[in-house]
RODO-2510 file (C-alpha; in nm, 4 decimals, decimal comma):
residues 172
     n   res          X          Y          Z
     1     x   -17,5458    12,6345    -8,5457
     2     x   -17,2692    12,9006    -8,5619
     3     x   -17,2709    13,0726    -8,9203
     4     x   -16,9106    13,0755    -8,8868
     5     x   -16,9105    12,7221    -8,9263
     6     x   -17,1122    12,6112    -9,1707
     7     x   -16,8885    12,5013    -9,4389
     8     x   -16,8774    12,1926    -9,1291
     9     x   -17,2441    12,1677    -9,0953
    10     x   -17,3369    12,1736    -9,4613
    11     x   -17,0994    11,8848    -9,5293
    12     x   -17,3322    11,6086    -9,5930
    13     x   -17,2848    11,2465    -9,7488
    14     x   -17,4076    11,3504   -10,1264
    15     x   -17,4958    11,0039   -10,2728
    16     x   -17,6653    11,1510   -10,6353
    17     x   -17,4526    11,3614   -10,8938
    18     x   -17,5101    11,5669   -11,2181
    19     x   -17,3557    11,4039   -11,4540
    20     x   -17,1143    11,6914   -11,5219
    21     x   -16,7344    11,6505   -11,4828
    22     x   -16,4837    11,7904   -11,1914
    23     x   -16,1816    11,9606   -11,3410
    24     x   -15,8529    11,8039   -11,2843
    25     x   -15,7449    12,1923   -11,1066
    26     x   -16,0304    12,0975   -10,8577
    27     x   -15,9789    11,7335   -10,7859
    28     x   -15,5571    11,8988   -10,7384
    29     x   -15,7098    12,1334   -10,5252
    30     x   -15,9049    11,8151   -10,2949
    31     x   -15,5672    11,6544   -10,2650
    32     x   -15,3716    11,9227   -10,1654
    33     x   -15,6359    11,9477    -9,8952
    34     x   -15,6271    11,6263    -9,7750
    35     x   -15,2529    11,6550    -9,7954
    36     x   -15,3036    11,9289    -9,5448
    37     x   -15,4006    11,6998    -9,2649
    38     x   -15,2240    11,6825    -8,9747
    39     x   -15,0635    11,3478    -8,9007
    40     x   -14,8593    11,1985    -8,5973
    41     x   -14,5128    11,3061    -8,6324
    42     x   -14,5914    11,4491    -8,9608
    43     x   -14,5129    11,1182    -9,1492
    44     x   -14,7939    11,1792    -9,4322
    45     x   -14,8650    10,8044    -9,4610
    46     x   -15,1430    10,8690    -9,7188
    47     x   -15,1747    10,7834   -10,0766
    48     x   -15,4149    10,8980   -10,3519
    49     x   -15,5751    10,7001   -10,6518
    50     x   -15,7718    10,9347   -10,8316
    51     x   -16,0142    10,7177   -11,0433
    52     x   -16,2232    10,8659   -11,3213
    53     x   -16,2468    10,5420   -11,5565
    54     x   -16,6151    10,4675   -11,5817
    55     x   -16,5646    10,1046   -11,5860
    56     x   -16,3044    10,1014   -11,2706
    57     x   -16,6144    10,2822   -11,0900
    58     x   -16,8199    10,0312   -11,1244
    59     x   -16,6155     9,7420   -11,0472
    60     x   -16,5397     9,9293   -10,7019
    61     x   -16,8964     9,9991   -10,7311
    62     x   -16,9947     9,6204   -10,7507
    63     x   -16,8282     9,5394   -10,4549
    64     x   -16,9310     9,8148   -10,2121
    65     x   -17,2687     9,7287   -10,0751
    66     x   -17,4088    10,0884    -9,9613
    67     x   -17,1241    10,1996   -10,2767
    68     x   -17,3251    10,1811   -10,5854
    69     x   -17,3489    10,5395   -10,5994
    70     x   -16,9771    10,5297   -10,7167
    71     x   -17,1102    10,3798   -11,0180
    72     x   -17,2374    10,7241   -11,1177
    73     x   -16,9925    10,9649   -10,9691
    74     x   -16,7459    11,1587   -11,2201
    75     x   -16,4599    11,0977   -10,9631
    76     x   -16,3426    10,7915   -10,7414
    77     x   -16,0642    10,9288   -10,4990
    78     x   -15,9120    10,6162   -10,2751
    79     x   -15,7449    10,6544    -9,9652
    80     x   -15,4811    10,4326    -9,9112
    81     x   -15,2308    10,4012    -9,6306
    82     x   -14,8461    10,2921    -9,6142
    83     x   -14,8023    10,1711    -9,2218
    84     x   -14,4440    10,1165    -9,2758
    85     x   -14,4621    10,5342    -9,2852
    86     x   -14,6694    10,5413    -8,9958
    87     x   -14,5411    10,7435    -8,6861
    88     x   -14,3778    10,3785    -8,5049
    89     x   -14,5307    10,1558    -8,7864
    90     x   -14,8457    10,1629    -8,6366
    91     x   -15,1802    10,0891    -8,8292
    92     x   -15,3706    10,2742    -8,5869
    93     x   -15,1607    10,6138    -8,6295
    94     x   -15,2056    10,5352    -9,0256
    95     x   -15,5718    10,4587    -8,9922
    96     x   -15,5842    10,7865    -8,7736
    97     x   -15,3733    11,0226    -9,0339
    98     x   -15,5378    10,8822    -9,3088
    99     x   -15,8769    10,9563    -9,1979
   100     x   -15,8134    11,3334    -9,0820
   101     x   -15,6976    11,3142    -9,4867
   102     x   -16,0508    11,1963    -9,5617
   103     x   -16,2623    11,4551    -9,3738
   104     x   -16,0294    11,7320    -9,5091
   105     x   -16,1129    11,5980    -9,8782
   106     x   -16,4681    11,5894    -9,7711
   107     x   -16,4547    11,9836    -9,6015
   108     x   -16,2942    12,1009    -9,9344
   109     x   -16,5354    11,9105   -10,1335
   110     x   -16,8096    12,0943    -9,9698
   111     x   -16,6768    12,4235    -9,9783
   112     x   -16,5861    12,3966   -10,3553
   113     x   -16,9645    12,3195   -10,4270
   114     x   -16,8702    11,9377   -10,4608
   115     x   -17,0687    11,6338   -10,2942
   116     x   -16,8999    11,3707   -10,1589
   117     x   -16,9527    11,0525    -9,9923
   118     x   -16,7283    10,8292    -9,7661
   119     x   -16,7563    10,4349    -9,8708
   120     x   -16,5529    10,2092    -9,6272
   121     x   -16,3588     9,9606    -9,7359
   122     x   -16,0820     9,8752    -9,4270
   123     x   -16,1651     9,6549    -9,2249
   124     x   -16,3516     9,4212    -9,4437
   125     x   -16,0946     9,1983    -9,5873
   126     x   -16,3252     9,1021    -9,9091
   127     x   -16,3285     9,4734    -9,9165
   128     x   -15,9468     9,5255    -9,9138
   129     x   -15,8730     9,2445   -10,1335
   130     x   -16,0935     9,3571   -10,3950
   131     x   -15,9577     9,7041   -10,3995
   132     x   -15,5732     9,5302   -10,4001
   133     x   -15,6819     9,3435   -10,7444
   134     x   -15,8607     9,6143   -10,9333
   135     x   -15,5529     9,8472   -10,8406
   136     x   -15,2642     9,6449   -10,8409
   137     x   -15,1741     9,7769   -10,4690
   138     x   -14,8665     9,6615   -10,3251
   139     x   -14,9205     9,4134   -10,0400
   140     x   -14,8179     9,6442    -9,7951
   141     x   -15,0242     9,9574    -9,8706
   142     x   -15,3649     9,8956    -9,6972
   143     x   -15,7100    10,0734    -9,8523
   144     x   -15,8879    10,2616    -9,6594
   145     x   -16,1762    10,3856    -9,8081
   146     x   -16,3010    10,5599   -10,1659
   147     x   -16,4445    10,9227   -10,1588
   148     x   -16,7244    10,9354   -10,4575
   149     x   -16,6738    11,2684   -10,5867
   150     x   -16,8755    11,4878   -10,8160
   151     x   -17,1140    11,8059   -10,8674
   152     x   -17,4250    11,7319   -10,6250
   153     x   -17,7933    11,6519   -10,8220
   154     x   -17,9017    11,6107   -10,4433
   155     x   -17,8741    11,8992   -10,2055
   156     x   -17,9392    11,7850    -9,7993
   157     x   -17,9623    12,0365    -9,5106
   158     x   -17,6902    12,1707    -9,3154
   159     x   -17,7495    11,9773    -9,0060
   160     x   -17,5411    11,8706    -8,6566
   161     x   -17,5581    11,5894    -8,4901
   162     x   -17,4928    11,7317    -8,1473
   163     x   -17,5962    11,5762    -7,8404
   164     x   -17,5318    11,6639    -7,4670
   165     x   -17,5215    11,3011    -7,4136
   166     x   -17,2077    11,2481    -7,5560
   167     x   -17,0283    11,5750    -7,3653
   168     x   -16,8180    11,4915    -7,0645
   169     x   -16,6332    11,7615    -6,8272
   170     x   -16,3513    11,6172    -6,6224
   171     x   -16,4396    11,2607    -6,5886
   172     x   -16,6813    11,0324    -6,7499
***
């Protein structure tokens, strides 16, 4: 692995936290970040709820089935995109912008000494429409995922998950 890029390798789903909160200057700092993302056309469909209620957590939490670590985690960041700002209107480009937006929050996260952990919640319509309730989302913004956010009680190896495999040069 090139030392260069570590801050890359060492990112790592971190599913255990201290139970020690993030300061609102570093969970700014995670959305400017993700903010950062490039999206088509640069129309910035994203939108940030920054959740820190305890009992909000876990009523996400309940309803995520590999998400109970949210439960736990100091912050709850979800992702949540607007297609009608989509480059064309396009859920795809939305789904795209919003999840270069993700895996920036994720690469600051890291970098800042955070752990972080993706949870899905788009496509699974129980999912969505659980997320809509608890958050009062209008019916056109679409939740993407949450990003469980805190200071890491779990610490897993840098790692890639390279394989030649997967490399094509020209053609398939």
């Amino acid at each position: 692995m090139n030392p260069t890029l570590k801050f890359v390798f060492a990112r790592r789903s971190v599913r255990e936290y201290q139970k020690r909160e993030v300061p609102d200057e570093t969970v700014q700092d995670l959305l400017e970040a993700g903010m950062s993302a490039p999206s088509a056309m640069c129309k910035d469909p994203w939108h940030f709820i920054v959740l820190r209620n305890r009992q909000t957590l876990a009523e996400i939490a309940d309803r995520l089935p590999n998400g109970k670590l949210l439960a736990q985690a100091p912050v709850g960041l979800v992702v949540c995109g607007d297609p009608h700002k989509a480059h064309s209107n396009e859920l795809s480009y939305m789904l795209q912008d919003c999840s270069a937006a993700i895996e920036n929050v994720l690469l600051a996260a890291c970098s800042l000494g955070l752990g972080a952990c993706w949870l899905g919640v788009h496509p699974r319509e129980e999912r969505v429409a659980h997320l809509r309730r608890i958050l009062s989302l209008p019916a056109h913004i679409v939740p993407i995922c949450v990003v469980a956010v805190g200071w890491p009680a779990e610490h897993p190896v840098p790692r890639t998950r390279f394989h030649h495999a997967a490399v094509h040069h020209e053609k398939w």
